[in-house]
C-alpha positions as a printed NumPy array, in Angstrom:
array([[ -1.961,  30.072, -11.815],
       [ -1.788,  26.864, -10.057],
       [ -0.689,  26.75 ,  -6.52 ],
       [  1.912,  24.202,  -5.797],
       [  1.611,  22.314,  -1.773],
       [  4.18 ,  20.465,  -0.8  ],
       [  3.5  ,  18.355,   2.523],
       [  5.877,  17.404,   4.714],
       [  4.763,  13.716,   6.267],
       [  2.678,  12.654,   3.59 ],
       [  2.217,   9.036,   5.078],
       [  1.452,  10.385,   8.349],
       [ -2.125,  10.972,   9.441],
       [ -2.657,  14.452,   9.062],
       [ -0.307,  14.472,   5.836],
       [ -2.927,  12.166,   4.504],
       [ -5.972,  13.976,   5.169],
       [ -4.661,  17.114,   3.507],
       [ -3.843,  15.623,   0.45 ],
       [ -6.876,  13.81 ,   0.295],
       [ -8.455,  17.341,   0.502],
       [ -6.19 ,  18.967,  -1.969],
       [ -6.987,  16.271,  -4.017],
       [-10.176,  17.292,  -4.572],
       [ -9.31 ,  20.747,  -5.668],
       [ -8.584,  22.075,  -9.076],
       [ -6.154,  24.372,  -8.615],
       [ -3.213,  22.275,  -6.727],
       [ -0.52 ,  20.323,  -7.456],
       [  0.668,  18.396,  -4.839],
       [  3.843,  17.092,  -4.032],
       [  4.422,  14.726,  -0.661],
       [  7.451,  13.8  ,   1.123],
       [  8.103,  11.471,   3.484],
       [ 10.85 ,   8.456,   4.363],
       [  8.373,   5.868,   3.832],
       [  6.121,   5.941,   0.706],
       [  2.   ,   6.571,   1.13 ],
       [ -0.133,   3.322,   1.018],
       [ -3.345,   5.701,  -0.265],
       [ -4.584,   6.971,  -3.306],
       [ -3.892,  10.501,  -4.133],
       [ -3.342,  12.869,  -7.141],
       [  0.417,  13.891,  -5.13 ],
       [  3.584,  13.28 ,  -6.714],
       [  5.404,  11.361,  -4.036],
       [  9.474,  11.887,  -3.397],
       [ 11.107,   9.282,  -0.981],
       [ 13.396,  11.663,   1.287],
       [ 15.554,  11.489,   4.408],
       [ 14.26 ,  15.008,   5.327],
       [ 16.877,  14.572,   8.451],
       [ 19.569,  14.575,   5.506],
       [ 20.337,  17.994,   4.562],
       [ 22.506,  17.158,   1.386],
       [ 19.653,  14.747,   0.503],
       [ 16.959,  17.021,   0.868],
       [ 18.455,  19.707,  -1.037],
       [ 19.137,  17.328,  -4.079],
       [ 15.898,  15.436,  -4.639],
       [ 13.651,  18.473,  -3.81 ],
       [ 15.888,  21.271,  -6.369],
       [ 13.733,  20.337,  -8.764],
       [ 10.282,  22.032,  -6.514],
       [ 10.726,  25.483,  -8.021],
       [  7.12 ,  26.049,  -8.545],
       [  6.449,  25.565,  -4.551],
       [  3.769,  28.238,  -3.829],
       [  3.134,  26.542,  -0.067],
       [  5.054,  24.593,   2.46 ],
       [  2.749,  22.235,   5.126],
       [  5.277,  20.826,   7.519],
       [  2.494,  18.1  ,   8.93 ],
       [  5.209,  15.47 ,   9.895],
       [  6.141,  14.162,  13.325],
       [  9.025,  12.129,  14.972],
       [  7.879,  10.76 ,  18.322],
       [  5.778,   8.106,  20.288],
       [  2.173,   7.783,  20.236],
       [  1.48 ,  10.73 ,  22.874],
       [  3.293,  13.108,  20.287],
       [  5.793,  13.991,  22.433],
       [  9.025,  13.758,  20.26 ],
       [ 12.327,  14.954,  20.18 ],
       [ 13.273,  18.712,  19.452],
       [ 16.212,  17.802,  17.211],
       [ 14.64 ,  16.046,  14.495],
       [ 11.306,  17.686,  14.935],
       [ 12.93 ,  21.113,  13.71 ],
       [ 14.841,  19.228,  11.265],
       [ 11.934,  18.379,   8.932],
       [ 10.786,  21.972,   8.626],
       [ 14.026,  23.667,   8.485],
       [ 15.861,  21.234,   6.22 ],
       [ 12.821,  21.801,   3.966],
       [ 12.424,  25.45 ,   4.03 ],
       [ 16.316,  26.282,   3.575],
       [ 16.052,  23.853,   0.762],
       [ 12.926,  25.189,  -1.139],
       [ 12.81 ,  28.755,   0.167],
       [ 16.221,  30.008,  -2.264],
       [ 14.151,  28.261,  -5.315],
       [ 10.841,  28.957,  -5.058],
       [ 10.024,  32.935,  -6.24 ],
       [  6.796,  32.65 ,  -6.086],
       [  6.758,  30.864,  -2.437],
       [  3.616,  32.301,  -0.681],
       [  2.927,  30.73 ,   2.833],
       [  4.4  ,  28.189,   5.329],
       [  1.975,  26.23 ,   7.118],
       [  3.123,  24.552,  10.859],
       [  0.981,  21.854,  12.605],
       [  1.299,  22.459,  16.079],
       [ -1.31 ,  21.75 ,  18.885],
       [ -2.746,  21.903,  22.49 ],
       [  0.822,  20.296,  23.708],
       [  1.682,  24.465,  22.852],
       [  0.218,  25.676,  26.026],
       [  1.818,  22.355,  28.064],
       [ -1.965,  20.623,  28.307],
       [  0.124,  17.686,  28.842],
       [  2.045,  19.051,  32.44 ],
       [ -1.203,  19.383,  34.135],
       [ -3.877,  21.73 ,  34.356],
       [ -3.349,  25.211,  32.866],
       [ -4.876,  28.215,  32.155],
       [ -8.753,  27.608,  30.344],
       [ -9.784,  28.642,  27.782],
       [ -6.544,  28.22 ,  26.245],
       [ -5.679,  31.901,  23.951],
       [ -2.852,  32.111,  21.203],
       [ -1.72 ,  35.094,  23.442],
       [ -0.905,  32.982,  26.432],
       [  2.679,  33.264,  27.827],
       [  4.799,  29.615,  26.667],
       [  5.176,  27.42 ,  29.674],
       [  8.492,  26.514,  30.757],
       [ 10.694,  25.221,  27.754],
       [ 11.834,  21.999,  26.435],
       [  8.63 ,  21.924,  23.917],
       [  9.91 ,  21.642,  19.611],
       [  6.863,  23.577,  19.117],
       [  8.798,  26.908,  20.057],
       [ 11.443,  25.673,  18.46 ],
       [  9.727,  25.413,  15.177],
       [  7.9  ,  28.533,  15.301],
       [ 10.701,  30.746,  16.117],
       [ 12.692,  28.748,  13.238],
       [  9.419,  30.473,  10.95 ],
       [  9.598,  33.655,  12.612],
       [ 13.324,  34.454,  12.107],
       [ 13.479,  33.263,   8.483],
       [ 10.365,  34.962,   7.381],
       [ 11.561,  37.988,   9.053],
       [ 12.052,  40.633,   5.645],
       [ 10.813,  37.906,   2.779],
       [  7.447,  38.295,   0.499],
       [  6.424,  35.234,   1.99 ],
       [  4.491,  34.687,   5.647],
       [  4.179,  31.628,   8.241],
       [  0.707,  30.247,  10.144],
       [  1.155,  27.471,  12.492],
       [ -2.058,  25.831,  13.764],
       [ -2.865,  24.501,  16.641],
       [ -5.368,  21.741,  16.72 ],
       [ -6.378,  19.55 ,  19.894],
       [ -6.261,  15.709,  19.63 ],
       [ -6.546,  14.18 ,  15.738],
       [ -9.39 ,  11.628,  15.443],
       [ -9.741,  10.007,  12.039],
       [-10.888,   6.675,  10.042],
       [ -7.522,   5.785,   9.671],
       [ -5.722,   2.568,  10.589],
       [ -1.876,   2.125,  11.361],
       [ -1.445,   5.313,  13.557],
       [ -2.267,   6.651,  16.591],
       [ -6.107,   6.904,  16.548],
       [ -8.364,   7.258,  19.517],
       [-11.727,   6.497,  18.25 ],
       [-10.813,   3.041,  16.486],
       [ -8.265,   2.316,  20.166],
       [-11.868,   2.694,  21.872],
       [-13.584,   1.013,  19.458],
       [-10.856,  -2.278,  19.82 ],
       [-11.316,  -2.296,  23.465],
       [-14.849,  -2.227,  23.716],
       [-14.484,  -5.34 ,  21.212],
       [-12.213,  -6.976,  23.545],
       [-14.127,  -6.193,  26.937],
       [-17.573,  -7.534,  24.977],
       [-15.512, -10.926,  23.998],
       [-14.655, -11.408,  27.612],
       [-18.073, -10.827,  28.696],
       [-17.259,  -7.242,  30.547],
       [-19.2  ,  -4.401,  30.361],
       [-18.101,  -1.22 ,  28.762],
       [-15.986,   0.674,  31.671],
       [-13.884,   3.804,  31.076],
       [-10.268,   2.915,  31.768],
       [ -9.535,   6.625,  33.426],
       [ -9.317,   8.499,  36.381],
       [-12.432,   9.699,  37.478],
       [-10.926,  12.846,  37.279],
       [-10.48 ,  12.859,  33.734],
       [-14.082,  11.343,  32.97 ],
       [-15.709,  14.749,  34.393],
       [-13.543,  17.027,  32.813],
       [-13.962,  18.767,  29.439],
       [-12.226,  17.479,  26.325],
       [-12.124,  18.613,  22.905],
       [-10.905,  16.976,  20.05 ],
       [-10.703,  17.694,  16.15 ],
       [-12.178,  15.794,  13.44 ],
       [ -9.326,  14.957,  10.482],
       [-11.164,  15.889,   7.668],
       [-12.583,  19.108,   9.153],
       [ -9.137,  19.897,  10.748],
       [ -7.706,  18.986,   6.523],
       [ -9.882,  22.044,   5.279],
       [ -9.077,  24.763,   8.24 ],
       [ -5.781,  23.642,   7.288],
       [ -5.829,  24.823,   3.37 ],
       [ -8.281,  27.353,   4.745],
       [ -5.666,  29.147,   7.064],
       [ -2.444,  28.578,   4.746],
       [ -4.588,  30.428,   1.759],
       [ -6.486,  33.193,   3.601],
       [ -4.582,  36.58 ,   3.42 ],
       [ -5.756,  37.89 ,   6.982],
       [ -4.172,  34.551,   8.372],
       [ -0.742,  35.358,   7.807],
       [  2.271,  34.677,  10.679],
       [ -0.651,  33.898,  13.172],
       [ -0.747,  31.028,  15.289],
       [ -4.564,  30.382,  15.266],
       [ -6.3  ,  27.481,  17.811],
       [ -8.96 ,  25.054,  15.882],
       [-10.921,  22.335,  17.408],
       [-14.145,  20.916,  16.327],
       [-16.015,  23.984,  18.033],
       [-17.37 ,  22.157,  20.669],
       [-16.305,  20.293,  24.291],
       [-17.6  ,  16.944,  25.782],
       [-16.952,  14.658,  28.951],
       [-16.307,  11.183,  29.033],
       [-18.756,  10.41 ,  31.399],
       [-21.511,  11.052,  29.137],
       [-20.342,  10.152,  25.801],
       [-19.109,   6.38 ,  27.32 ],
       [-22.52 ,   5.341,  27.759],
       [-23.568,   6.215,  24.351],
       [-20.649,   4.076,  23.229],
       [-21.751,   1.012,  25.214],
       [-25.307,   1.476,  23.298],
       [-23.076,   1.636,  20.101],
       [-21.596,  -2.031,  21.568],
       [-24.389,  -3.658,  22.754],
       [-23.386,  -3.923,  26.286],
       [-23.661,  -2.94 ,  29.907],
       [-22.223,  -0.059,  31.347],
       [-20.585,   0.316,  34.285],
       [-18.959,   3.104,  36.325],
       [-14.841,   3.98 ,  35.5  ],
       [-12.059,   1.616,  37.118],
       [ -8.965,   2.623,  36.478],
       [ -6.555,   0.331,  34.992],
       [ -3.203,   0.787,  33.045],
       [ -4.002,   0.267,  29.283],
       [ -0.58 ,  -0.473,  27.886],
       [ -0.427,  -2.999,  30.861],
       [ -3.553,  -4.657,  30.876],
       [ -4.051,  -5.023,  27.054],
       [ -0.543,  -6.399,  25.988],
       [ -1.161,  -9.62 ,  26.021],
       [ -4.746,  -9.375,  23.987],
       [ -2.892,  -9.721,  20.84 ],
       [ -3.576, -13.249,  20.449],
       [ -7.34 , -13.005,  21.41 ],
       [ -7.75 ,  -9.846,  18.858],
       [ -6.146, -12.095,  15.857],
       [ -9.208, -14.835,  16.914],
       [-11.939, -11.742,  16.692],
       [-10.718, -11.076,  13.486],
       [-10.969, -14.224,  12.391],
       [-14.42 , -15.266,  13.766],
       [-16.014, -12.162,  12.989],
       [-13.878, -12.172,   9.193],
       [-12.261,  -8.382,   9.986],
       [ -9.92 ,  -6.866,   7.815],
       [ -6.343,  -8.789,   8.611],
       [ -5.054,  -5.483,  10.608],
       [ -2.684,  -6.301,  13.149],
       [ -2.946,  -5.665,  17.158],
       [ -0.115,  -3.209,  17.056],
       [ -2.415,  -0.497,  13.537],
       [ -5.273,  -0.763,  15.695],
       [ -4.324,   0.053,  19.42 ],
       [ -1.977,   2.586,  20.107],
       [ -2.753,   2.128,  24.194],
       [ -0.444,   4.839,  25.563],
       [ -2.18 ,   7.345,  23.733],
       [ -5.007,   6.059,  25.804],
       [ -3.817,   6.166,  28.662],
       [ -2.628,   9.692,  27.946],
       [ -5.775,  10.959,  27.369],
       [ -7.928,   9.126,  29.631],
       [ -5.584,  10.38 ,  32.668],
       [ -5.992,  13.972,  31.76 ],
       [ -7.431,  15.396,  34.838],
       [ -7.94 ,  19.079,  34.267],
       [-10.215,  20.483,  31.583],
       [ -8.572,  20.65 ,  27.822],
       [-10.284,  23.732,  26.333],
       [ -8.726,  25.829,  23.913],
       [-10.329,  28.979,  22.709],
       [-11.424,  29.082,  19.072],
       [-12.514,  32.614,  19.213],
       [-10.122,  33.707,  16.454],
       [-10.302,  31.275,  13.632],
       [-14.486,  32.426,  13.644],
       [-13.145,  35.91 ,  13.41 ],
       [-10.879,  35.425,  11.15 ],
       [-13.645,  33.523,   8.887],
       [-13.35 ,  30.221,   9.1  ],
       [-17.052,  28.821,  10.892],
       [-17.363,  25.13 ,  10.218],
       [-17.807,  22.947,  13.205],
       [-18.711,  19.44 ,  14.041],
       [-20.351,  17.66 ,  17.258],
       [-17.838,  15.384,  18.799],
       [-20.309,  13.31 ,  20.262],
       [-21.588,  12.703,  16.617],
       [-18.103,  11.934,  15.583],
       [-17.058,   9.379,  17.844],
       [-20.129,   7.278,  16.92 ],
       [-19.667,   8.036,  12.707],
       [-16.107,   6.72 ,  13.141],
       [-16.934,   4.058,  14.991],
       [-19.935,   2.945,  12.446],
       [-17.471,   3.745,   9.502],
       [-14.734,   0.981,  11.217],
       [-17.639,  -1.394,  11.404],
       [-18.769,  -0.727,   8.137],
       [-15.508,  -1.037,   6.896],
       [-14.703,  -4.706,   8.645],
       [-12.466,  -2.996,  10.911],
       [-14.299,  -4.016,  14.166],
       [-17.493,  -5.985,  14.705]])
């Protein structure tokens, strides 16, 4: 029997990359909802839905009886992911309380969380990060959600896993993407004549980062919401490894082509607002795909992460116990994304 997925936030990034991945596989069906409709190829059946409507969601998704798994993906909220608790537990519950009654054969509901769980954006906090840690201090709509999960599993045939990734990089333009914001403003600084200099605290160039690669993050995803010893666990993932700024910046100015030079610390969202005009005559000269300013450079999200002055490690101890071993080097990723946005006319 087929499984049925049906992804909550299929324009969104992540939403994306899993049903690019389901795609692939034989034995899915795959049904995406979002407000806005995707602007990617795919084999889901796509349902335009107010999912923050709970008459409309229960009326254009009656129909998703064969639903085998839920993966609540989407996000409301600015380009540092912080968002609104309201809304956030909106999408999932509106969802679940309108599939759950309909679907029999409903087998696993699949959360998107991440490092934000254990507060990694309040300051430093307790490394490696476990899924056993105590919650920090509440407002966060990740306990929210999860407890949402807990309570209405609580009793049913069916089970929860929420994952909890550290920061998304992907190929993807139009949303919040690190490796293609650094890739833009080394483009910029090399049209001004600059050298390549870390916008950061100094800080947050020595500490340890880890990130996750989309695609890899897409399978652990199916991965976690199929595998029987997974279920209601919240289960870290990251690419397996950690890096510092300080050492993968100079292998991005060798990427560029230009000099680097120690960090100084500016304000991103300050500094680069008024490049607009300047990137529109790079894309021009060099003939770049016609993306605008705003799809390529999400600078707060920059200046998020580039200000994070405490280590960002969490532990991935129990996803390799639990059998899932793939990993990636985030060194290596940075510089295949990168190469992939050149190849692809994104940047120079």
């Amino acid at each position: 029997m087929k499984n049925k997925a049906v992804i909550i936030g299929a324009s969104g990034g992540m939403g994306r990359n899993i049903i690019t991945y389901l795609s692939t596989l034989d034995n899915w069906d795959i049904v995406g909802l979002d407000i806005k409709e995707p602007m990617y190829e795919s084999r889901q059946t796509f349902i335009q839905v107010n999912l923050l409507d709970v008459e409309e969601t229960k009326q254009k998704l009656s129909h998703l009886t064969a639903t085998t798994h839920i993966f609540c993906v989407g996000f409301i909220g600015d380009a540092t992911f912080s968002g609104p608790i309201d809304k956030n537990v909106a999408l999932l519950k509106n969802t679940v309380e309108a599939i759950e009654p309909i679907a029999k054969n409903l087998q696993r509901v699949f959360l998107m969380e991440g490092g934000k769980v254990y507060g990694r954006q309040l300051g430093k906090f307790k490394t490696p990060a476990k899924e056993t840690d105590a919650r920090h201090m509440a407002p966060n709509f990740y306990f929210n959600q999860e407890d949402f999960l807990i309570e209405r599993q609580r009793g049913k045939s069916w089970s929860w896993v929420a994952l909890r990734p550290e920061l998304l990089c992907s190929n993807i333009v139009g949303i919040p993407n690190l490796p293609l914001l650094i890739g833009v403003y080394a483009t910029i600084s090399k049209e001004l004549g600059l050298p390549l200099r870390f916008s950061g605290s100094e800080a947050a160039y020595q500490a340890l980062v880890q990130v996750c690669d989309a695609k890899l993050l897409a399978k652990a995803a199916v991965w976690v919401a199929t595998a029987e010893n997974t279920a209601n666990h919240a289960i870290n993932f990251t690419n397996g490894d950690a890096f510092r700024w300080q050492h993968l910046w100079k292998r991005i100015a060798k990427f560029f082509d230009m000099e680097y030079e120690e960090p100084q610390q500016i304000n991103l969202a300050t500094f680069m607002e008024d490049k607009a005009p300047l990137w529109d005559s790079i894309v021009e000269k060099y003939q770049l795909e016609p993306n605008s300013y705003h799809d390529v450079a999400a600078w707060p999200l920059g200046d998020f992460m580039f200000n994070c002055d405490w280590d960002v490690l969490l532990s991935t101890t129990k996803i390799q116990q639990l059998g899932f071993h793939e990993v990636m080097d985030s060194e290596e990723m940075f510089l295949d994304l990168l190469q992939d946005f050149r190849n692809r006319n994104i940047i120079p």
